[in-house]
N, C-alpha and C positions, 0 to 999 in steps of 0.2 A: 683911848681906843683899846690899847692893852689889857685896861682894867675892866671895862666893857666885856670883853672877848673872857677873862678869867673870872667873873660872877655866871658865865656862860651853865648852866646844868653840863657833866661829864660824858651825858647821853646823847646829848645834842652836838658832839664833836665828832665831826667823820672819823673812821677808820683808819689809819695810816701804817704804810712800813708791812711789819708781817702779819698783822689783823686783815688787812688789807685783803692780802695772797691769800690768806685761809677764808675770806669770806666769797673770792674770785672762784677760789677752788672748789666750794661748796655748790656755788651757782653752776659751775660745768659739771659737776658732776652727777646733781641734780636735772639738769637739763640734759645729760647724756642717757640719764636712766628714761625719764618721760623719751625722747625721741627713739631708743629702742622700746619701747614698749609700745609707741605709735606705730613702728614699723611691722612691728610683730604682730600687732592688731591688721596690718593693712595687709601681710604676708598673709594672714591667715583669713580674710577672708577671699582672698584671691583664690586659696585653694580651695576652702568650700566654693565659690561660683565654679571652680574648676574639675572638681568632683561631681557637681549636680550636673554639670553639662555634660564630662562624659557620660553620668549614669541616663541622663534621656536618652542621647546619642544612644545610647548602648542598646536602649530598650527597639528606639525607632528603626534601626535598621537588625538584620539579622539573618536568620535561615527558617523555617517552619516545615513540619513533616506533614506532607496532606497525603489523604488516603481517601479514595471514592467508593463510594458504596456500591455502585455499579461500575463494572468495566467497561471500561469506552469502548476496546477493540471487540466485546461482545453485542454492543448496543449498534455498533455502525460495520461491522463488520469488518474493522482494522483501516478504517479512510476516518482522518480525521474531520472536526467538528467543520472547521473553515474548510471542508474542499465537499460540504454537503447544501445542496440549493434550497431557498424558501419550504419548496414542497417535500423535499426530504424533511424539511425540520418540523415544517406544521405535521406530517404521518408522524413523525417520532414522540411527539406531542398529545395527538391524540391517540396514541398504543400508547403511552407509558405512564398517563398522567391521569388520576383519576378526576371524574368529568364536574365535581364538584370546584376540584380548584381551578379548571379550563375555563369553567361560565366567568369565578372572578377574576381572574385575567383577562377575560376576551372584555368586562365590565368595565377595567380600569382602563383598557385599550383595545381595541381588537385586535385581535392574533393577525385576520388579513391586512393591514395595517401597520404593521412592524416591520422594520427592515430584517435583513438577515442578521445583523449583527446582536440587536434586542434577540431573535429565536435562540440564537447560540446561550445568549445572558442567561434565557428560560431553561432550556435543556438544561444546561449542567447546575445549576442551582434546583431544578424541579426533579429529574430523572438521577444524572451523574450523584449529585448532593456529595461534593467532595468536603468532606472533614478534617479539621485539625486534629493531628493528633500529639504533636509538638511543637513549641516555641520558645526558639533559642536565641541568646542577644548574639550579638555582633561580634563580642570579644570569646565568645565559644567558637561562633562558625569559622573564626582568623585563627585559632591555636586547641580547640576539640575535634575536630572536625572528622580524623578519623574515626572514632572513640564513640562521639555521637551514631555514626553510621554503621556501628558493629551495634550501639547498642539499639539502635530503631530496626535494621533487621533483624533480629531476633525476637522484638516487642510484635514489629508492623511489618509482617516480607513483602507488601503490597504497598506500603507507605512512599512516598517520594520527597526525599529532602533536596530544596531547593534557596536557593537567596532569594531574600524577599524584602524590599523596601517598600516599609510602612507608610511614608511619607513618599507621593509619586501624583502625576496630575489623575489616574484616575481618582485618587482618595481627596483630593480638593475637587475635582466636578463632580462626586458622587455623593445621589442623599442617603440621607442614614439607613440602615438595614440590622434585621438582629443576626445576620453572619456577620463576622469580623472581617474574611476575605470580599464580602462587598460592600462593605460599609462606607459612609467617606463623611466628608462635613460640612458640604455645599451650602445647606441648610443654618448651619450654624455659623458660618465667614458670611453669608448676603444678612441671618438676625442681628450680626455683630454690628458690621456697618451700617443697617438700616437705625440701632440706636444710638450708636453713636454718633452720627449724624443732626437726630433729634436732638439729642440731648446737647449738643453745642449749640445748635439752633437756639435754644432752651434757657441753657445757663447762661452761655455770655453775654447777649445782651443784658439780660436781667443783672447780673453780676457787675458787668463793666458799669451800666447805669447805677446801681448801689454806690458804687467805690465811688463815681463821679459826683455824687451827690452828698457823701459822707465826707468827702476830705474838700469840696469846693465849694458848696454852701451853706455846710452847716456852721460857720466862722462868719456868714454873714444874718446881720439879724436884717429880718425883712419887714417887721412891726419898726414904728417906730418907736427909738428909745428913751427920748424926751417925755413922754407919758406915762403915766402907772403902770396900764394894763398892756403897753407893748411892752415894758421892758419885763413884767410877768410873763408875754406870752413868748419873748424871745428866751427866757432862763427857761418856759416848761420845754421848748422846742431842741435846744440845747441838753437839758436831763433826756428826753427822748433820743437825742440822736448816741448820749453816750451810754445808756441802757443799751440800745441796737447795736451798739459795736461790741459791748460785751458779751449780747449774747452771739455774735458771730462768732468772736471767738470759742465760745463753747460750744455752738454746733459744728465747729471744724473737728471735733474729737468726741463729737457721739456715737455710737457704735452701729457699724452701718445698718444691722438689724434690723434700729429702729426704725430708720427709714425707711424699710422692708414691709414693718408695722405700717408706719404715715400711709405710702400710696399705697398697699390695700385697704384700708381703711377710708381715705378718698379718694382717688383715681379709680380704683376698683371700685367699690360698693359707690357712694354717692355722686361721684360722676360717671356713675357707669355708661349714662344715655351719652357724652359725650365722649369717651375711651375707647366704646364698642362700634361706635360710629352711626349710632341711631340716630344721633340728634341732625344727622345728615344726609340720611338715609342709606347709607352704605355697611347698614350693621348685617351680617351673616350668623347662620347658626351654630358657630365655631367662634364668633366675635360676640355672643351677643350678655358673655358674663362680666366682660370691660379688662379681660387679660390678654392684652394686644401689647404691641409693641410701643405705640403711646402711654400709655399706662406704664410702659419698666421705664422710657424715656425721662417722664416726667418726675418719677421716681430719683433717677440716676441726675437728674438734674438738681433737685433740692440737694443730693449727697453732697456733689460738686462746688456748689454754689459755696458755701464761706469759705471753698479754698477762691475762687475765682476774685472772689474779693476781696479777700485780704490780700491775695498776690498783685492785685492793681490797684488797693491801697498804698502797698509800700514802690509799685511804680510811678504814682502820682506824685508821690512825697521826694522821689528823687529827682522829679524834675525841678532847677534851679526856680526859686522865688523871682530871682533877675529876669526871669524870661514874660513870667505874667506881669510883672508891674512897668517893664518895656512896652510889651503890647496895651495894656492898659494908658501907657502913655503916648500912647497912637493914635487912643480914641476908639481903641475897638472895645466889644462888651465881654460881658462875663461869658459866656456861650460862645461868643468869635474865639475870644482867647483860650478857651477850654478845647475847641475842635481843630482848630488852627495851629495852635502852639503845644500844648498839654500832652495832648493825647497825639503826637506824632512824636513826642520827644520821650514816651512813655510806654510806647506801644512796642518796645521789645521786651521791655519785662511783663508786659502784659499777656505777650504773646507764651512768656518762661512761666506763667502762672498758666495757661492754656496748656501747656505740657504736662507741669504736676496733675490736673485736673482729668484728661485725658486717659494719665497713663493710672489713674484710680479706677477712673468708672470702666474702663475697659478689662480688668479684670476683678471686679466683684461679684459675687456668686448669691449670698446670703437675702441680699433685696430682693434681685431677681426671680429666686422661689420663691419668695415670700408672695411676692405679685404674681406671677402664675406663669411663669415660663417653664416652657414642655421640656420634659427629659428625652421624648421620645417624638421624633415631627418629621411627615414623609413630605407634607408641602411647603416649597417655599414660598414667604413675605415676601410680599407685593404690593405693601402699602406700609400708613402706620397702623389700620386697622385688624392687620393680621395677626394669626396667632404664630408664635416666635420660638425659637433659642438662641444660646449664643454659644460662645467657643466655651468659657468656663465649665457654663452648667451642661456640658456634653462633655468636656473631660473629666467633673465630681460622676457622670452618669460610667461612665468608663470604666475610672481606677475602681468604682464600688462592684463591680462585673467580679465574678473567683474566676474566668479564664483567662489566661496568660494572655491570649493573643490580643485582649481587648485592652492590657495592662499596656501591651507594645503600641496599642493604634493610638492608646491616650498620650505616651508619648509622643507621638507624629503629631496631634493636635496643639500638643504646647511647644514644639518647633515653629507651628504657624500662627500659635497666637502671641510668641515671642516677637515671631516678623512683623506682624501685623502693628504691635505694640511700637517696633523699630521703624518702620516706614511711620507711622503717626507722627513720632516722636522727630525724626530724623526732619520730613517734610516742615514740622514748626519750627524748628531749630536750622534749619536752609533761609525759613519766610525771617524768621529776627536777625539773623544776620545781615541778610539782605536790606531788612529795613533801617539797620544800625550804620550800613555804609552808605544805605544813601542818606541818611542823617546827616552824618557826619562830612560828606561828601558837598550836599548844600550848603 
């Protein structure tokens, strides 16, 4: 045995004594540098998440200096606007408003017809037309604030600086406008939800079917294999199914562009009769080039889709083997045991793929142009056939604006399409949980 052990190579002998301690030593101190340098990678992106959120914050709330073109106290004779009746407001309207833009208001609604609250809207947007003439963040109006106000009345003695939050229910009930003081993004939170809606509609099933199909029958040949030409037609079905997965993997990191390309290309142009909603009869003259909200949908669905599957391919593959060849030896079929067992023992990570998926297509920008989503849109969707925006391509419409105030309001829009992202996300990640204990619970 001795002699054995001493023809042994000298390399093949462990370490012993103080080789030992120097090699222990190496390893901690090795593994001390990697773990502060993990940490310092984690520190530091804490503080950039922590920088960018004060800096919206910053932006979304603040002060702004407005100054009116006309004096209230000379237009109303020192009574303000709420303590003046319909009939005061319609006179004030037609004295101050020329008669051109009275006919397309009275067209869009009639003036008799509005309450008081819309004439007030009118007047001071039509008549007052109060102006920006400053916008300051948050962290000025908290520690400038005097300094600001020596230097606005000397700029504007008529100017009125006041706090002003950018983010407030009217700027979520209100449609878009080119003032920034009446702007909001009604429009843009009802196109958000109406695709991504679609677009789950869209991809999951198609997705979750893929994955089901790719990891549970494509292991069974369905020719038979005792013959020539089935077990040729079971190896071409096989090259096919592993071609298909490769290319999934590769369209999960095409650049979303492309698909920007793809559905204008066919959504838009060649199925336009179906997009626009002709093929239905409910196409309009605002629908009728096939850049509707179906069209970004189906778009944002192809984007989606090889994450969808490959995320409930690898939920499929963690469900135990034991569990199907159990059921299989129950006598149930391939189909019982996929719906029965599979996909309830799989369906939280299926659900954690529906997360990643979600929080993609919910903000991408680049498709959505590409397919014809409006920068600028005073009606809201009210179908899939309508013409659309969403939260992104209204805050790329924003930050591209040179007025500060509109820099501030695109701040408040990625406040809510931050929530909007967190209520998605939050709601899937309540639904897996829940599925996970009563899983585990049965």
């Amino acid at each position: 045995m001795d002699s054995n052990l001493s023809q042994l190579p000298a390399a093949s002998v462990l370490p012993e004594g103080a080789a030992m301690m120097r090699i222990i030593r190496m390893r901690r101190l090795v593994g001390g540098i990697w773990r502060r340098i993990t940490l310092s990678c984690t520190l530091a992106g804490v503080v950039i998440l922590l920088l960018l959120g004060f800096s919206i914050v910053n932006d979304a709330f603040g002060a702004v200096a407005v100054q009116s073109k006309v004096e209230l106290a000379q237009l109303t004779g020192g009574r303000a606007l709420e303590a003046l009746s319909r009939t005061e407001l319609l006179a004030l309207l037609e004295a101050n408003v020329r008669t051109r833009v009275l006919r397309a208001l009275d067209r869009e609604r009639p003036l008799a017809m509005r309450d008081a609250a819309d004439l007030r809207t009118i007047v001071a947007t039509e008549i007052i037309q109060p102006e920006i003439v400053g916008v300051y963040p948050l962290s000025d109006w908290l520690f400038r604030r005097e300094a600001i106000t020596t230097e606005l009345k000397a700029q504007h003695p008529r100017a009125e600086l006041r706090f002003r939050s950018w983010l407030s229910a009217q700027f979520l009930g209100t449609a878009m406008s080119s003032q920034a003081l009446e702007a909001g993004i009604r429009t843009a939170i009802l196109g958000s939800c109406w695709m991504l809606l679609l677009t789950m509609l869209i991809a999951f099933p198609l997705g979750i079917g893929a994955a089901l199909y790719l990891e549970e029958y494509t292991s069974v040949c369905p020719f038979d294999d005792r013959s020539r030409l089935g077990r040729w037609l079971n190896h071409l079905l096989s090259r096919a199914a592993t071609l298909i997965q490769v290319n999934i993997y590769n369209l999960a990191g095409v650049p979303s562009i492309i698909y920007g390309m793809l559905g204008l290309a066919i959504f838009v142009r060649a199925l336009e009769s179906l997009t626009s909603g002709r093929m239905f009869g409910m196409a309009s003259a605002a629908t009728a080039n096939g850049r509707t909200i179906l069209a970004a949908s189906l778009t944002m669905a192809l984007l989606v889709l090889p994450v969808v599957i490959i995320s409930t391919q690898e939920a499929l593959r963690a469900v135990p083997s034991s569990l199907r060849q159990a059921s299989f030896g129950l006598g149930a079929t391939r189909w019982q045991t996929i719906w029965r067992v599979v996909l309830p023992s799989a369906l939280p990570g299926i659900l954690t793929g529906a997360i990643l998926a979600v929080s993609r297509a919910i903000g991408e920008t680049a498709p959505l142009i590409v397919v014809g989503a409006s920068t600028f849109i005073l009606t809201d969707p009210s179908g899939p056939f309508s013409r659309f925006t969403v939260l992104p391509i209204q805050i790329y419409n924003w930050t591209s604006r040179p007025q500060e105030e509109f820099r501030a309001i695109a701040a408040a829009a990625i406040i809510v399409l931050l929530l909007l992202l967190l209520i998605t996300n939050a709601s899937a990640i309540i639904l897996r949980n829940h599925m996970r204990v009563k899983r585990s619970s049965s």
